[in-house]
Each structure stands twice: as C-alpha cells, then as structure tokens.
N, C-alpha and C positions, 0 to 999 in steps of 0.2 A: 477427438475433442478431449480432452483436458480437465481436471476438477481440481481446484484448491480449495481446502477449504481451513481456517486455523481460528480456536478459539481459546484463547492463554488468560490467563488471569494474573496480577504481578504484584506482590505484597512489599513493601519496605516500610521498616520500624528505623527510627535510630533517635539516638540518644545524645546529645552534647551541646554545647555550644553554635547556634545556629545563627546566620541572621543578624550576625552582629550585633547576639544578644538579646535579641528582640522574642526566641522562640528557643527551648532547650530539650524539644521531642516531634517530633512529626508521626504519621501512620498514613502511609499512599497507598491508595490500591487501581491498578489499570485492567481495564476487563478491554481484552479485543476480541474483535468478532468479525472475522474475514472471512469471504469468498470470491472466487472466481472462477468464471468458464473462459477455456481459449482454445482456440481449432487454428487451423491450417488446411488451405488446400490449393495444390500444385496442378498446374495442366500444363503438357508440352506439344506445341505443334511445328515439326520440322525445328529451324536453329532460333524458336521462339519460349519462352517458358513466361504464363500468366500466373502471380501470386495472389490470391485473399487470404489477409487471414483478418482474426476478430476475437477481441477480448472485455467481456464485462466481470466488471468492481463493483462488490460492496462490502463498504466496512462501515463499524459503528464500533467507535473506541467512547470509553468510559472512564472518567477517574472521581474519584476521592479522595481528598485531602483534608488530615485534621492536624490543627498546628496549635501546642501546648507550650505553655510558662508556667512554670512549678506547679504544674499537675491540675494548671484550668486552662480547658479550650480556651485561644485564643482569637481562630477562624475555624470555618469548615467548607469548604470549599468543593463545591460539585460541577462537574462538566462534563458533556458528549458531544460527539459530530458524530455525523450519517453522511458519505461520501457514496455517492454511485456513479459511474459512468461510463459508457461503449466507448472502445478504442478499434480502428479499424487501419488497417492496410493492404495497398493493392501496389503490385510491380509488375513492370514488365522486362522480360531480358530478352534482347539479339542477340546471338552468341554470331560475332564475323568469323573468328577463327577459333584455335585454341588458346592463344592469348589474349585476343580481344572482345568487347563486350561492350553493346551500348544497353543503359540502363535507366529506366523511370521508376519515380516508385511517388506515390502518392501516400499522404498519412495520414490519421489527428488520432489526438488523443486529450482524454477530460483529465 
C-alpha cells in the first residue's frame, strides 16, 4: 500500500493592467490539501493471473482572491471544494501462449 500525501500553499501578487482595465492588482492565494491510499494485489494460478487494486482521494482546494483599482478592493472572492472518492480495479489475464493473452479487466472510478 501506497501513501500520497501533498499540502502546497500558492501566493500570486501582480501588478498592471488587468481586465481590461477594470482591475490594476490582484493577490490569489490556493491552499491544496491532498491524499491518497493505493495498493495492488496480484495472484497467479497456473496461465491465469487475478488483479484488485483500489485507490481513495481526498482533496479540499481553497482559494482567495482579492481584486484592486487604485488601491480599493474591488471584489474578494472565496471558494473551496472537498472531492473524495474509491476508485477500483479488477482483471483477469489467460496467458494462451507467449504471444498471446485474453484479457478482462473491470473498472470505475469517482
């Protein structure tokens, strides 16, 4: 089994002409916050080999945004999502020969 796990933070300032005029500074900030578990497991019986494997997600991204004209808020803008979801897969392989192979594989994912 497997661990991911990642939490980044991401700042941008900038300065000019934005918008068509409309906005001449912004300040964004994105907070991500990621993990996941994911395994694998193989079994072979004679020229047969069964697959599982299984992976769950979560993440919860976050932004901030504030958008300036000559030095007064103009907007400020807040948003997150929270995504979680089991992803699974199952195969099956007949190996006929050294070239050949029939093949299932069953899947989903969120």
């Amino acid at each position: 089994m497997i661990l991911h796990y990642l939490n980044k933070k991401e700042n941008d300032q900038r300065n000019g002409y934005m918008y068509d005029g409309a906005i001449d500074s912004i300040n964004t900030i994105f907070d991500i916050d990621s993990y996941s578990f994911y395994g694998n497991l193989n079994h072979e019986i004679k020229a047969f080999t069964f697959t599982l494997g299984a992976r769950y997600d979560n993440n919860l991204i976050s932004y901030k945004g504030e958008y300036y004209s000559y030095g007064e808020q103009q907007n400020n803008l807040n948003l997150s999502h929270e995504g979680q979801g089991l992803s699974l897969l199952m195969t099956l392989s007949h190996r006929l020969n050294n070239s050949l192979n029939h093949h299932l594989s069953l899947s989903n994912s969120y």
